[in-house]
Backbone atoms as SQL, in Angstrom:
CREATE TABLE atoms (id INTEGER PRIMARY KEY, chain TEXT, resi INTEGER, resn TEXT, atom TEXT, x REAL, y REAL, z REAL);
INSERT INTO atoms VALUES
  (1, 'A', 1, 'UNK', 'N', 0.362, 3.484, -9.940),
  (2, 'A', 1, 'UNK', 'CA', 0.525, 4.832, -9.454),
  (3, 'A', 1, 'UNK', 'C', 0.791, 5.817, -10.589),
  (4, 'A', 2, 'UNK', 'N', 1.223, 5.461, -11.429),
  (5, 'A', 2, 'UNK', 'CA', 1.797, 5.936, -12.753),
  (6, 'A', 2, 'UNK', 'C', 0.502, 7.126, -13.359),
  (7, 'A', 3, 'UNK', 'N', -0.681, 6.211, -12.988),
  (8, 'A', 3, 'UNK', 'CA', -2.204, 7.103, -14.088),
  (9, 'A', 3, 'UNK', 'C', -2.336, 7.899, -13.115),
  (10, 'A', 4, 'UNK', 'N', -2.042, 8.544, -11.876),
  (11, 'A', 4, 'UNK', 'CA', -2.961, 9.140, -11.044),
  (12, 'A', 4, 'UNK', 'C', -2.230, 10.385, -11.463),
  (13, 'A', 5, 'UNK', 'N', -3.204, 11.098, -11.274),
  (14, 'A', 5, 'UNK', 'CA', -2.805, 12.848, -11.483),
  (15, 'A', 5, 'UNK', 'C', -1.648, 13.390, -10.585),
  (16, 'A', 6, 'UNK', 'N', -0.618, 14.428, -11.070),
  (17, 'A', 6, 'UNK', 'CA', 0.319, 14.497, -10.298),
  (18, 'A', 6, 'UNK', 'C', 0.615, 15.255, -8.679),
  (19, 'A', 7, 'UNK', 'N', -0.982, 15.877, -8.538),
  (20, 'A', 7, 'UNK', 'CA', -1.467, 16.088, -7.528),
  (21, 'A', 7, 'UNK', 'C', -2.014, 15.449, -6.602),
  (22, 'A', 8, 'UNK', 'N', -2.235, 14.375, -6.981),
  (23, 'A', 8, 'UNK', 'CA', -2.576, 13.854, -6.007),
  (24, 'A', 8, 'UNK', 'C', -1.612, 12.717, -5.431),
  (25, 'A', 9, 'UNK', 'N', -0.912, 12.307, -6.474),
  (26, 'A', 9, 'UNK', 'CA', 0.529, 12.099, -6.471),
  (27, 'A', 9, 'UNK', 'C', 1.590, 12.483, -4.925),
  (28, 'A', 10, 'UNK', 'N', 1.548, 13.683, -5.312),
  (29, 'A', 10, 'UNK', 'CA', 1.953, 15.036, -4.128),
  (30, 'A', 10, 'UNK', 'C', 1.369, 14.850, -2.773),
  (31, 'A', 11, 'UNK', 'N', -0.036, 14.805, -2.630),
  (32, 'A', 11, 'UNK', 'CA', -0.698, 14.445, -1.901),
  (33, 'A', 11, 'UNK', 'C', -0.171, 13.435, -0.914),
  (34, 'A', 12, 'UNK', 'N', 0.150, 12.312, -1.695),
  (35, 'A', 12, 'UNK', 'CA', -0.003, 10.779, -0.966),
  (36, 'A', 12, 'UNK', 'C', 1.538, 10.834, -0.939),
  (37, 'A', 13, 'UNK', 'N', 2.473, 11.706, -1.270),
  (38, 'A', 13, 'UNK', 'CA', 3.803, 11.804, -0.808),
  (39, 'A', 13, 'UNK', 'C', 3.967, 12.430, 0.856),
  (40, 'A', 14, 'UNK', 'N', 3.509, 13.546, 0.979),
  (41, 'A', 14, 'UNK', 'CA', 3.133, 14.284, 1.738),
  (42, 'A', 14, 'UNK', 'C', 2.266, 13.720, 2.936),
  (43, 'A', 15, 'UNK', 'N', 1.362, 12.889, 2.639),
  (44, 'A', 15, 'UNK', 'CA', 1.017, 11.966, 3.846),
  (45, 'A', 15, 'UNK', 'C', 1.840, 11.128, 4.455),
  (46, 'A', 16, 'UNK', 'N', 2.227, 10.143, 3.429),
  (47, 'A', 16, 'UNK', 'CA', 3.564, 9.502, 3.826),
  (48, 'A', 16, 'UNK', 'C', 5.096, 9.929, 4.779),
  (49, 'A', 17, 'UNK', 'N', 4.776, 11.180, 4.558),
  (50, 'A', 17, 'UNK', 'CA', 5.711, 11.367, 5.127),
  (51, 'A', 17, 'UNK', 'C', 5.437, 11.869, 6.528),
  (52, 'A', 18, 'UNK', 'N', 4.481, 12.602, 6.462),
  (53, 'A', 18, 'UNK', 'CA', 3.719, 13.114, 7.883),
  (54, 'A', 18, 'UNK', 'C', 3.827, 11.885, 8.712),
  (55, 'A', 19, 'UNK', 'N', 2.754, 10.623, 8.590),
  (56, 'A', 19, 'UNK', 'CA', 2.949, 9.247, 8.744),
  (57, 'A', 19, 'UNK', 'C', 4.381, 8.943, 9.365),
  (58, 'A', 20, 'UNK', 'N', 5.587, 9.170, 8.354),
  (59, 'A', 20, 'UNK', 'CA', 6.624, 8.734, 9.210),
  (60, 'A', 20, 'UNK', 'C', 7.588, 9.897, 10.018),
  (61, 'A', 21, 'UNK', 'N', 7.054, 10.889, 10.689),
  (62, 'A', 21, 'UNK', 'CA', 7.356, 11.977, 11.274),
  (63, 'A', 21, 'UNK', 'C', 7.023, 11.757, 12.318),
  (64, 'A', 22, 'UNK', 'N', 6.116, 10.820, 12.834),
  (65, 'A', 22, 'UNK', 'CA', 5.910, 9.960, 14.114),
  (66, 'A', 22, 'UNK', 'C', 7.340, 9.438, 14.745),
  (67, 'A', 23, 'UNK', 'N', 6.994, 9.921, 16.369),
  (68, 'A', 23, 'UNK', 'CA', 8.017, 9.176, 17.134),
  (69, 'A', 23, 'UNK', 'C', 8.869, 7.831, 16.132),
  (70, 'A', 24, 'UNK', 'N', 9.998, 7.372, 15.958),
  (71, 'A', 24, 'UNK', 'CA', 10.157, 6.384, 15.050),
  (72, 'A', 24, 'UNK', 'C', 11.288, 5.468, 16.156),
  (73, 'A', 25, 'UNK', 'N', 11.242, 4.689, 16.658),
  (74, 'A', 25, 'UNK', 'CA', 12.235, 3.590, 17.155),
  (75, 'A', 25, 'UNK', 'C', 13.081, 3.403, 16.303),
  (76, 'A', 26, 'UNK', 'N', 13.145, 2.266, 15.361),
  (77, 'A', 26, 'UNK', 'CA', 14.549, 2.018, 14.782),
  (78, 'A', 26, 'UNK', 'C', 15.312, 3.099, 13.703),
  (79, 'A', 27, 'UNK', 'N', 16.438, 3.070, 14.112),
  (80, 'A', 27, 'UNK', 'CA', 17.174, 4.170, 13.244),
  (81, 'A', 27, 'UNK', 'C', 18.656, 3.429, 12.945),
  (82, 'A', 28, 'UNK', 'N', 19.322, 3.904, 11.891),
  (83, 'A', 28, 'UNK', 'CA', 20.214, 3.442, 11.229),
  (84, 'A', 28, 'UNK', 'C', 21.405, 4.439, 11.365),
  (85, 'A', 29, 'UNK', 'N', 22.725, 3.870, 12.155),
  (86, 'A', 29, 'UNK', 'CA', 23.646, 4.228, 12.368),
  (87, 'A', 29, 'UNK', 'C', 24.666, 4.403, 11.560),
  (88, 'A', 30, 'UNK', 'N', 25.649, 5.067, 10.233),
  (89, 'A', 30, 'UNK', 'CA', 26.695, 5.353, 9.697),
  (90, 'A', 30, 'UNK', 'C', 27.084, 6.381, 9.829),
  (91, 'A', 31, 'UNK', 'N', 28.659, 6.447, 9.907),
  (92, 'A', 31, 'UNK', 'CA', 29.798, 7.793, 9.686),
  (93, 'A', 31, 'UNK', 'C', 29.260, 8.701, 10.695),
  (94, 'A', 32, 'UNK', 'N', 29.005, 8.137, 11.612),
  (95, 'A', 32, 'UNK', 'CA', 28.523, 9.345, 12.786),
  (96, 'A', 32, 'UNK', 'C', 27.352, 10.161, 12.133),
  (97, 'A', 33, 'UNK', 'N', 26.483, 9.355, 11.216),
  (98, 'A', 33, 'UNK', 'CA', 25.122, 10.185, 10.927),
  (99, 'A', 33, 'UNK', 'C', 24.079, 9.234, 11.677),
  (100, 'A', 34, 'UNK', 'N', 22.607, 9.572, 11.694),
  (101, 'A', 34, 'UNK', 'CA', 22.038, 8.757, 11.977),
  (102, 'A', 34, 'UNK', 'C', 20.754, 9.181, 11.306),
  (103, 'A', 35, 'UNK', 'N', 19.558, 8.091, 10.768),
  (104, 'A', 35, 'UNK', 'CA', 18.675, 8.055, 9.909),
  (105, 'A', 35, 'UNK', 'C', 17.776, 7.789, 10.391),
  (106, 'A', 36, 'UNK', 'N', 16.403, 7.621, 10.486),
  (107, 'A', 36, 'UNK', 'CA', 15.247, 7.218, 10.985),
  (108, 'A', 36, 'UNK', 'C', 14.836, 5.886, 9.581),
  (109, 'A', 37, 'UNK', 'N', 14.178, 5.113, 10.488),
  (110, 'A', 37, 'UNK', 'CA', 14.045, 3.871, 8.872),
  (111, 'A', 37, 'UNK', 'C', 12.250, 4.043, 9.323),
  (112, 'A', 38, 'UNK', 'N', 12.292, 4.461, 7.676),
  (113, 'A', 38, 'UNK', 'CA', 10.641, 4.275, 7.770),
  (114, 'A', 38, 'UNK', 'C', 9.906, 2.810, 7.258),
  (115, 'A', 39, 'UNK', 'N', 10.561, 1.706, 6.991),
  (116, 'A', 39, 'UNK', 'CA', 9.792, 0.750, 6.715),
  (117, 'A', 39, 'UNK', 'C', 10.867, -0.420, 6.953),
  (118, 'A', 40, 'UNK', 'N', 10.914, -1.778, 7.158),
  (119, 'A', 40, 'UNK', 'CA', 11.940, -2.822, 7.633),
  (120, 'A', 40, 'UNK', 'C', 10.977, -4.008, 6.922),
  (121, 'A', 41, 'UNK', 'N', 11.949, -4.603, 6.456),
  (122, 'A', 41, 'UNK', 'CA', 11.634, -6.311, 5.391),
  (123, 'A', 41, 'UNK', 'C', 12.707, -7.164, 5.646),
  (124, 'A', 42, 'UNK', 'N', 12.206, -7.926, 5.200),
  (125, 'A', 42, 'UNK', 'CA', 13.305, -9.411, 5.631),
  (126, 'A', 42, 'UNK', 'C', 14.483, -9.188, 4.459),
  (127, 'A', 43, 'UNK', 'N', 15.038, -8.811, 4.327),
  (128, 'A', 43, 'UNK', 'CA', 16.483, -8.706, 3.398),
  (129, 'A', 43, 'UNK', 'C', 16.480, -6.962, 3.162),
  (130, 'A', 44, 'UNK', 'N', 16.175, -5.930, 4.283),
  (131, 'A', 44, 'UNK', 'CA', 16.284, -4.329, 3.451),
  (132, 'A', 44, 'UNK', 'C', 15.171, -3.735, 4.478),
  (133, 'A', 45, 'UNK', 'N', 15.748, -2.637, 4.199),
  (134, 'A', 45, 'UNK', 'CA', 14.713, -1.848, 4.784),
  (135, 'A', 45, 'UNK', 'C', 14.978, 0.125, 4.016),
  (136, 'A', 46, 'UNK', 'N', 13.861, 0.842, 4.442),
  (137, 'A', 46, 'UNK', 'CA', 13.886, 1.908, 3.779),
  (138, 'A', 46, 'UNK', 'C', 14.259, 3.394, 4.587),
  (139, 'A', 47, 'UNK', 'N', 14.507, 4.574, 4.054),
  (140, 'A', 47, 'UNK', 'CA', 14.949, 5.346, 4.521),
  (141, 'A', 47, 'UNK', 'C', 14.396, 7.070, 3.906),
  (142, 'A', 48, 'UNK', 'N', 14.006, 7.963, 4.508),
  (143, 'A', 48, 'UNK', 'CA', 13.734, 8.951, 3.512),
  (144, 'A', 48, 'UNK', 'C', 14.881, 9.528, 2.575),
  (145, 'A', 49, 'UNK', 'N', 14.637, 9.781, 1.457),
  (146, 'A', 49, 'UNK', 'CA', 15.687, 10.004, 0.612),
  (147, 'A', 49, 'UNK', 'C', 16.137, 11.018, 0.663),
  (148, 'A', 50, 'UNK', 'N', 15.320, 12.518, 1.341),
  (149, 'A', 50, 'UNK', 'CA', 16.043, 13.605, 1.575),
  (150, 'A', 50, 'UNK', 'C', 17.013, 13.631, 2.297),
  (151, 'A', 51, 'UNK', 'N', 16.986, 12.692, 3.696),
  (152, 'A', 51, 'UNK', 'CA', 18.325, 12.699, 4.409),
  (153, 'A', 51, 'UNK', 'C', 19.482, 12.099, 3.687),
  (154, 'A', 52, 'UNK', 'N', 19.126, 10.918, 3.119),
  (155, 'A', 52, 'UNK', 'CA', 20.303, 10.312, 2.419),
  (156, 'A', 52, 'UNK', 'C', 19.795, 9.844, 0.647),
  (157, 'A', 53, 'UNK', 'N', 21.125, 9.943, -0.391),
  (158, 'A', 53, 'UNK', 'CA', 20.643, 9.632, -1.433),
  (159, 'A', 53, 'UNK', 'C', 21.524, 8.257, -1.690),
  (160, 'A', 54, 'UNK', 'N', 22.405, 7.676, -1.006),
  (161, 'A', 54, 'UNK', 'CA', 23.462, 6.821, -1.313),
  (162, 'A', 54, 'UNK', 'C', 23.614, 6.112, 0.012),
  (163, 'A', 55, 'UNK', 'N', 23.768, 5.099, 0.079),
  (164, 'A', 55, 'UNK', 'CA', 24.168, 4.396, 1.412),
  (165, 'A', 55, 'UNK', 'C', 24.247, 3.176, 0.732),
  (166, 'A', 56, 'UNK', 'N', 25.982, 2.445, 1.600),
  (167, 'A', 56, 'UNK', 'CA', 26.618, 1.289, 1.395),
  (168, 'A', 56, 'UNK', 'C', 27.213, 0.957, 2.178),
  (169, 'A', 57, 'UNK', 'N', 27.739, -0.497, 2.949),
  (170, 'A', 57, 'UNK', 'CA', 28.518, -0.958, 3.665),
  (171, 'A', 57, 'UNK', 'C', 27.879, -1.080, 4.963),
  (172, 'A', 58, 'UNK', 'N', 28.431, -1.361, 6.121),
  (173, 'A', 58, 'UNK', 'CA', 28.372, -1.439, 7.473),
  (174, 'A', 58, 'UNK', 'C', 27.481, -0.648, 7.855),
  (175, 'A', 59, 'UNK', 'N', 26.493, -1.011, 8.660),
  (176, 'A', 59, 'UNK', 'CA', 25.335, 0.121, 9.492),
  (177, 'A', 59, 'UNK', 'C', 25.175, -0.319, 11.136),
  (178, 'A', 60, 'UNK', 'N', 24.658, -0.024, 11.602),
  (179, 'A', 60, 'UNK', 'CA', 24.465, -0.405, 13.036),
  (180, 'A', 60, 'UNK', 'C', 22.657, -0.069, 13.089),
  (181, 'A', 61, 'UNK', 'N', 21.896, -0.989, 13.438),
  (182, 'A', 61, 'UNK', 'CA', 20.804, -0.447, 13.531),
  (183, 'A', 61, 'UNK', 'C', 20.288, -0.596, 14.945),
  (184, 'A', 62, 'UNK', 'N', 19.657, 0.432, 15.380),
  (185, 'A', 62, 'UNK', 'CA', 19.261, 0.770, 16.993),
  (186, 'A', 62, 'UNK', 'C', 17.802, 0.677, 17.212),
  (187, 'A', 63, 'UNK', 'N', 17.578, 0.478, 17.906),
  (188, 'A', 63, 'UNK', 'CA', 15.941, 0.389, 18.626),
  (189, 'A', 63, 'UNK', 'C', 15.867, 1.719, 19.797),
  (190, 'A', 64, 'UNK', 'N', 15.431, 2.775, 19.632),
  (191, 'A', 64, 'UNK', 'CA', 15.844, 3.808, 20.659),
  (192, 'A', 64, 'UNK', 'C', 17.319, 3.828, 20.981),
  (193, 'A', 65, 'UNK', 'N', 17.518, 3.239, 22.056),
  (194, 'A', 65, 'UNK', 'CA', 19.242, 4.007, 22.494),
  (195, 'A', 65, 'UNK', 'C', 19.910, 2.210, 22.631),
  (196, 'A', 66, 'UNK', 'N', 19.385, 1.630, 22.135),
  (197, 'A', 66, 'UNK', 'CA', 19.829, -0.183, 22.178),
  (198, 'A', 66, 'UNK', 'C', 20.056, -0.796, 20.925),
  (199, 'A', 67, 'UNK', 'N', 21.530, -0.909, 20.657),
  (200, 'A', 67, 'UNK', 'CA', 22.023, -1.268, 19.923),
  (201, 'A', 67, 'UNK', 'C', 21.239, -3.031, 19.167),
  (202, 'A', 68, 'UNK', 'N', 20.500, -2.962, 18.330),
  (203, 'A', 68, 'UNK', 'CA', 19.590, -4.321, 18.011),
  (204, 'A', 68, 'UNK', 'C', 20.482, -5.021, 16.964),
  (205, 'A', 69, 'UNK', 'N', 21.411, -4.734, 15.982),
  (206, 'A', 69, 'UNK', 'CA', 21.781, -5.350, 15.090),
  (207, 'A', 69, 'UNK', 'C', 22.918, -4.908, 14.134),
  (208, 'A', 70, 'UNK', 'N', 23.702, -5.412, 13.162),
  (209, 'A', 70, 'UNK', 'CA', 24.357, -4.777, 12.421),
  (210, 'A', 70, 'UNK', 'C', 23.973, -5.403, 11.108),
  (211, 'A', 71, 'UNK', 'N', 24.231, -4.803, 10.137),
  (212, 'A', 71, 'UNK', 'CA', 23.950, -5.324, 8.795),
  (213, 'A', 71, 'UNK', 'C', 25.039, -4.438, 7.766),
  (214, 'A', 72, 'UNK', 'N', 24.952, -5.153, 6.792),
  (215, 'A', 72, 'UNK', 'CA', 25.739, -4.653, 5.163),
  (216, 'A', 72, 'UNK', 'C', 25.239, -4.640, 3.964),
  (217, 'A', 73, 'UNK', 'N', 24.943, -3.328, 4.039),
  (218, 'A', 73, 'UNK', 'CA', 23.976, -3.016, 2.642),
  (219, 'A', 73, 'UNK', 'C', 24.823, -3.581, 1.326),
  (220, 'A', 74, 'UNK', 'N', 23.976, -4.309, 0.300),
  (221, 'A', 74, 'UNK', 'CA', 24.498, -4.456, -0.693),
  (222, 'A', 74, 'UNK', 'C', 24.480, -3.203, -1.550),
  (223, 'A', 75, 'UNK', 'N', 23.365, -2.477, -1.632),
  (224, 'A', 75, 'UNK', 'CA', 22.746, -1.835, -2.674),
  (225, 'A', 75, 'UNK', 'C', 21.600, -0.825, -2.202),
  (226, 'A', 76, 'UNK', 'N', 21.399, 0.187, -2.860),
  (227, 'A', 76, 'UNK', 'CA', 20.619, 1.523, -2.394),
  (228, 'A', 76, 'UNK', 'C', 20.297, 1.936, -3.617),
  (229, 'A', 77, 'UNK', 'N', 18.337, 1.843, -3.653),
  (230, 'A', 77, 'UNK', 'CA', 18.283, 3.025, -4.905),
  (231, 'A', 77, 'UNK', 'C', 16.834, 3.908, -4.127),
  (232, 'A', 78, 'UNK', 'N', 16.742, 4.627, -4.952),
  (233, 'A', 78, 'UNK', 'CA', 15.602, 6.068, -4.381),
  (234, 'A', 78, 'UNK', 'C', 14.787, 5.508, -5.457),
  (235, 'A', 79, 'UNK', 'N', 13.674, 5.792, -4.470),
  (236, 'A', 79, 'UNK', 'CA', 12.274, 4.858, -5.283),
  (237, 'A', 79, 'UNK', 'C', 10.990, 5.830, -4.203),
  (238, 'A', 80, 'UNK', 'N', 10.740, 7.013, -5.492),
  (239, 'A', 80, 'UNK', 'CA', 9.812, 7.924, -4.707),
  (240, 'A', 80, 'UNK', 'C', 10.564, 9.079, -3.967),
  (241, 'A', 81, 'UNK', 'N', 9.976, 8.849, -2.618),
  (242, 'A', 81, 'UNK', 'CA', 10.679, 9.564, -1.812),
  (243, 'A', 81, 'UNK', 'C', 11.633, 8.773, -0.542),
  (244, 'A', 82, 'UNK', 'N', 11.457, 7.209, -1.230),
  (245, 'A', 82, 'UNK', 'CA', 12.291, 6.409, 0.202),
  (246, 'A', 82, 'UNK', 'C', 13.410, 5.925, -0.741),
  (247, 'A', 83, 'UNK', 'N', 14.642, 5.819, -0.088),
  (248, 'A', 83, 'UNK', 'CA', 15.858, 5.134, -0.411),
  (249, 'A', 83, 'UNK', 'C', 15.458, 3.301, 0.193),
  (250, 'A', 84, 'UNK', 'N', 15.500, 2.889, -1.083),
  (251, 'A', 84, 'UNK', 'CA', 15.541, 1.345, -0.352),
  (252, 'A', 84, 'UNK', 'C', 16.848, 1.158, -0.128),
  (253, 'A', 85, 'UNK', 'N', 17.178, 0.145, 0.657),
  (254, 'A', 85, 'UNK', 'CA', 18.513, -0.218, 0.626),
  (255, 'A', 85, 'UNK', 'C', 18.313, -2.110, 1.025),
  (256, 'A', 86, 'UNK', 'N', 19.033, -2.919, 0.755),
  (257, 'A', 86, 'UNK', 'CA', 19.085, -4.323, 0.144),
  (258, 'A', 86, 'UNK', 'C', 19.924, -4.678, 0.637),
  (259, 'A', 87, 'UNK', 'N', 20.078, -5.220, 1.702),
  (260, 'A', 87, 'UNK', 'CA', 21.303, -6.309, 2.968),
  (261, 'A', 87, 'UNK', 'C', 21.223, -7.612, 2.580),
  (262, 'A', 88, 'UNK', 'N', 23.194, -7.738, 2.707),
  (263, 'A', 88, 'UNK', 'CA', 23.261, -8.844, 2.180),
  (264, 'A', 88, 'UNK', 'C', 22.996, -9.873, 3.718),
  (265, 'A', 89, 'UNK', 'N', 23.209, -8.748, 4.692),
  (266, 'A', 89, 'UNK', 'CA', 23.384, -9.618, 5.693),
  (267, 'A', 89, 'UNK', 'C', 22.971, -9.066, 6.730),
  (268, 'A', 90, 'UNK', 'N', 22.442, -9.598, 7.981),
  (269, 'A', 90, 'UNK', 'CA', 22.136, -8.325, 9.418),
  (270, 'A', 90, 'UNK', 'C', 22.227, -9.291, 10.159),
  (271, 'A', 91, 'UNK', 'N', 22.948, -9.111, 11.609),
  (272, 'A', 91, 'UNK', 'CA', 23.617, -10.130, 12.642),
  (273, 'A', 91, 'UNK', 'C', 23.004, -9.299, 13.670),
  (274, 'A', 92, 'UNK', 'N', 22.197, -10.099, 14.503),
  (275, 'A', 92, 'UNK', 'CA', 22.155, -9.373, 15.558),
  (276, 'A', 92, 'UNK', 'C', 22.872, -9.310, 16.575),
  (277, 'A', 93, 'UNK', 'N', 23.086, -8.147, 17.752),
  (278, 'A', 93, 'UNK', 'CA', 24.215, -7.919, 18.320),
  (279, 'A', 93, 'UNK', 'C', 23.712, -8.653, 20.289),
  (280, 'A', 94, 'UNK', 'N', 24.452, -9.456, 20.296),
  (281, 'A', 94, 'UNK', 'CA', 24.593, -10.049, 21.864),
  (282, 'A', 94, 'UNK', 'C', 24.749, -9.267, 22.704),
  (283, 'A', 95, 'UNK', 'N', 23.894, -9.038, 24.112),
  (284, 'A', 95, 'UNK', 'CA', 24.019, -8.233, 25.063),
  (285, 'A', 95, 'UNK', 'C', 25.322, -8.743, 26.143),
  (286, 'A', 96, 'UNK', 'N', 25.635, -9.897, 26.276),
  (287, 'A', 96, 'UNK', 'CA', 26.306, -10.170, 27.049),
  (288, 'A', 96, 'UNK', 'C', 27.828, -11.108, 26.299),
  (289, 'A', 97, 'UNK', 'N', 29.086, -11.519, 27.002),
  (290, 'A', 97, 'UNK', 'CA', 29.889, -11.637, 26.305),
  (291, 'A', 97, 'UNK', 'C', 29.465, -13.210, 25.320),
  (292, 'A', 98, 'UNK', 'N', 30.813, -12.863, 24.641),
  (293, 'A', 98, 'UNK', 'CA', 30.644, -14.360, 23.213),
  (294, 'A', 98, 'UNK', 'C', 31.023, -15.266, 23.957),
  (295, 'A', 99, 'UNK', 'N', 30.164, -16.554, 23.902),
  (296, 'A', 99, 'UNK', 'CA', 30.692, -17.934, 24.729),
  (297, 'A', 99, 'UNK', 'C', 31.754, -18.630, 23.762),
  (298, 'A', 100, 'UNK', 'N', 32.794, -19.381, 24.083),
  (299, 'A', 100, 'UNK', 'CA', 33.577, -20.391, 22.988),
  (300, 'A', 100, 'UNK', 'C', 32.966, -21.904, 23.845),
  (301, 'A', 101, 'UNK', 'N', 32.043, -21.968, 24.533),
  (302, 'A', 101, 'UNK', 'CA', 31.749, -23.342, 24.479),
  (303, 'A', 101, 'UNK', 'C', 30.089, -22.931, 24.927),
  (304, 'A', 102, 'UNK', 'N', 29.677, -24.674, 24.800),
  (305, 'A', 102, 'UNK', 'CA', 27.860, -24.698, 25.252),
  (306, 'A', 102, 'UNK', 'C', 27.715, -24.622, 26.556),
  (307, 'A', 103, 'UNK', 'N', 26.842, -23.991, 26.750),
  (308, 'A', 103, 'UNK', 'CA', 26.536, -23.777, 27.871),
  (309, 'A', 103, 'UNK', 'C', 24.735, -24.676, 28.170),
  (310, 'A', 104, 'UNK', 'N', 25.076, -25.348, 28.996),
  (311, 'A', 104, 'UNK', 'CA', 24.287, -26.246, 29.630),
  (312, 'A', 104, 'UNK', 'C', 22.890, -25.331, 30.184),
  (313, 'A', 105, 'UNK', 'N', 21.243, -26.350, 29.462),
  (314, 'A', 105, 'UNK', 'CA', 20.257, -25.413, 29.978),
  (315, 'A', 105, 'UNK', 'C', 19.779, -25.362, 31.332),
  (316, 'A', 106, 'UNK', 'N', 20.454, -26.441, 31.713),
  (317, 'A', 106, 'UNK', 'CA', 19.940, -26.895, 33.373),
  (318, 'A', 106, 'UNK', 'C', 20.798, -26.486, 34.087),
  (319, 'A', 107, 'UNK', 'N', 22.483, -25.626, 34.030),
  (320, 'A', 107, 'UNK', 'CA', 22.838, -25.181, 34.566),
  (321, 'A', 107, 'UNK', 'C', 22.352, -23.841, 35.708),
  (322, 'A', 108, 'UNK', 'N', 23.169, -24.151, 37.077),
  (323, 'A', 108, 'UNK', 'CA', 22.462, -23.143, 37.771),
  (324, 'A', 108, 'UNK', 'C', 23.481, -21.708, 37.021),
  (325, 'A', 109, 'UNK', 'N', 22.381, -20.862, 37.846),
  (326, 'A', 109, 'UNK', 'CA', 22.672, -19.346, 37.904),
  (327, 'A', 109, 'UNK', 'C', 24.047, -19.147, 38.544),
  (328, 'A', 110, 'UNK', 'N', 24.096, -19.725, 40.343),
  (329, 'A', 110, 'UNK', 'CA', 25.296, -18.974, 40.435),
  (330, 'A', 110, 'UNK', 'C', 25.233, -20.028, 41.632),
  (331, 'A', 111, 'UNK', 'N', 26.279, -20.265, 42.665),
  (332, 'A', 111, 'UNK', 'CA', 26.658, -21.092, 43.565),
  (333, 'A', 111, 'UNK', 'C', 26.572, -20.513, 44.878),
  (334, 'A', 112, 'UNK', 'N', 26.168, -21.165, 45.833),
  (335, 'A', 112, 'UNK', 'CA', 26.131, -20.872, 47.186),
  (336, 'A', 112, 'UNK', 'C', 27.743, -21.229, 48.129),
  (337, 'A', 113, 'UNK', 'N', 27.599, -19.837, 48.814),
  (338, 'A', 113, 'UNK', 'CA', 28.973, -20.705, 49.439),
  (339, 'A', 113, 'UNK', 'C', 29.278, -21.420, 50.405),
  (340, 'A', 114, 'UNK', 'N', 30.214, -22.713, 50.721),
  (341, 'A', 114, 'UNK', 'CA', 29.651, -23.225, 51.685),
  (342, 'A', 114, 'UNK', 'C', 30.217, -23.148, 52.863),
  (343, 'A', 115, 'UNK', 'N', 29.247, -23.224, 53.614),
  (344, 'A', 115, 'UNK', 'CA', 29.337, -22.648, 55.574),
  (345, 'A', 115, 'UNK', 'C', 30.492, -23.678, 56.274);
């Protein structure tokens, strides 16, 4: 990318971003801000850098209005116009409560009562 003229450079920034100005599902939850993520990888995912230039620690990441996961950024650098950011870790979040024992697959649903 380095040889291309700096116009056109501009160009393919400017698309990119149009591109992610689209409706966007997952978004990234801190400090009562919230981010749109324009790209997701198996250890990180990215962010436009105008909204944020720094991000660390605890995030919550959402799928529309559904809480999908939490993660802990190790590390954040601005590369272009996207902030990468580099998780050490992302847990996804259980809809229903935490079991402390196994739960059996052949178990029924729920019990009839009897007459």
């Amino acid at each position: 990318m380095e040889f291309l003229p700096n116009d056109i450079l501009d160009g393919l920034q400017q698309a990119r971003r149009r591109e992610t100005k689209r409706p966007l599902r997952l978004s990234v939850h801190a400090a009562g801000k919230v981010w749109p993520v324009l790209r997701r990888w198996v250890g990180g995912f990215s962010l436009d850098a105008e909204g944020v230039s720094k991000l660390r620690g605890h995030v919550d990441l959402y799928e529309g209005p559904r809480h999908v996961s939490t993660a802990l950024i190790m590390a954040s650098e601005v590369e272009g116009s996207e902030l990468l950011c580099t998780t050490k870790r992302e847990t996804p979040v259980r809809q229903g409560p935490a079991l402390d024992f196994v739960r059996d697959e052949n178990a029924p649903a729920g019990y009839l009562p009897s007459a």
